[in-house]
C-alpha positions in Angstrom: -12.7 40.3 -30.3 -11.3 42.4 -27.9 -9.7 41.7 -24.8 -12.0 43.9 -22.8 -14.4 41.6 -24.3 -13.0 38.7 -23.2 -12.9 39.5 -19.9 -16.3 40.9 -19.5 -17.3 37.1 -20.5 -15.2 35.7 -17.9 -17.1 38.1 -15.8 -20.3 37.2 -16.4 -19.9 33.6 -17.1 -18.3 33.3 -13.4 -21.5 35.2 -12.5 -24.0 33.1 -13.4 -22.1 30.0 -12.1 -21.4 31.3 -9.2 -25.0 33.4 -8.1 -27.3 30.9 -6.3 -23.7 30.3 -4.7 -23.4 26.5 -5.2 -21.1 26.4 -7.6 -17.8 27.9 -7.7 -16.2 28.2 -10.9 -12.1 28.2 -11.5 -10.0 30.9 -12.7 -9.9 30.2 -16.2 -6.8 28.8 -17.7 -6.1 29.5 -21.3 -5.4 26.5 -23.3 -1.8 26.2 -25.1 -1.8 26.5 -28.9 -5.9 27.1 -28.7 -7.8 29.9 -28.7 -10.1 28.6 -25.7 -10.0 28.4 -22.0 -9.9 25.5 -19.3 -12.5 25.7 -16.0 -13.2 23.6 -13.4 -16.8 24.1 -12.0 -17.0 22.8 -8.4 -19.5 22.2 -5.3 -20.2 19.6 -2.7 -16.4 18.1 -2.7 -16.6 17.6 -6.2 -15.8 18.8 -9.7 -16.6 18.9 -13.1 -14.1 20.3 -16.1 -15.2 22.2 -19.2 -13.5 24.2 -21.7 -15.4 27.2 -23.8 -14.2 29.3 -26.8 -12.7 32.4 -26.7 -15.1 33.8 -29.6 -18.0 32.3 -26.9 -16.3 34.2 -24.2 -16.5 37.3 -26.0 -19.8 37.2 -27.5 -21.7 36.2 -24.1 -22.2 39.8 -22.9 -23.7 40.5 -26.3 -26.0 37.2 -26.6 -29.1 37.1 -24.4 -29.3 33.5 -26.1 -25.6 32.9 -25.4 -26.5 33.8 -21.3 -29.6 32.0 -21.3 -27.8 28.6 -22.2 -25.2 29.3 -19.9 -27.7 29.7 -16.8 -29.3 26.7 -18.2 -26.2 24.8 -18.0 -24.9 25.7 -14.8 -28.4 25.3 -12.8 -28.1 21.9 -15.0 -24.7 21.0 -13.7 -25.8 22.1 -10.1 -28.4 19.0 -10.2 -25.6 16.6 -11.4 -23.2 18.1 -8.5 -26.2 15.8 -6.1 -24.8 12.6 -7.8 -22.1 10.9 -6.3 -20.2 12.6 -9.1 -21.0 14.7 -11.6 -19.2 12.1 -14.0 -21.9 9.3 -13.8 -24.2 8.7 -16.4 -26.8 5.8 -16.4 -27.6 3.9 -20.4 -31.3 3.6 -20.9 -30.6 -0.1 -19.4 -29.9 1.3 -16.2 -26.3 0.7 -15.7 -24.2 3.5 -14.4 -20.9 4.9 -16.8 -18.6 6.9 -15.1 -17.2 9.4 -17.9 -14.5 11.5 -17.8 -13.1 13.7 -20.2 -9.3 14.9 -19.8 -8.3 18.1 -20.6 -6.6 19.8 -22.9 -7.3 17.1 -25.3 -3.8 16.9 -26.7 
């Protein structure tokens, strides 16, 4: 994995987050003592954080299955950005969890 690499994935993951221009995606932050970055995804007033490999980052411009999961997930995340926040989940019974995940996990 090279740098070069690793940047081109930046590239094109900001890309496809960012090209029906709803959601705006963080300069990534690399993650202390990991070999993975931190982003923060955000639209309406809101935002949602996610963290994704360096090995991911560098294989995306390669992997026409790796891009097609990651324009799934952002157009995906786009809907949620509708909710009051991205963070609420209903249980099958109806009743609403609000869940959210801290990062770096330390």
């Amino acid at each position: 994995m090279s740098r070069q690499q690793l940047e081109q994935g930046i590239a094109l993951l900001t890309q496809i987050f960012e090209s029906p221009q709803i959601l705006k995606l963080s300069v990534p932050e690399p993650i202390r003592g990991r070999l993975a970055f931190y982003f923060v995804a955000r639209a309406n007033e809101k935002e949602w954080l996610f963290t994704l490999s360096q090995e991911a980052l560098s294989d995306l411009p390669a992997m026409k299955t790796y891009q097609q999961a990651a324009d799934r997930f952002a157009r995906d995340l786009e809907k949620r950005f509708r909710n009051k926040s991205p963070n609420l989940f209903f249980c099958t019974s109806g009743v609403p969890m609000l869940i959210q995940i801290e990062w770096p996990l330390v």
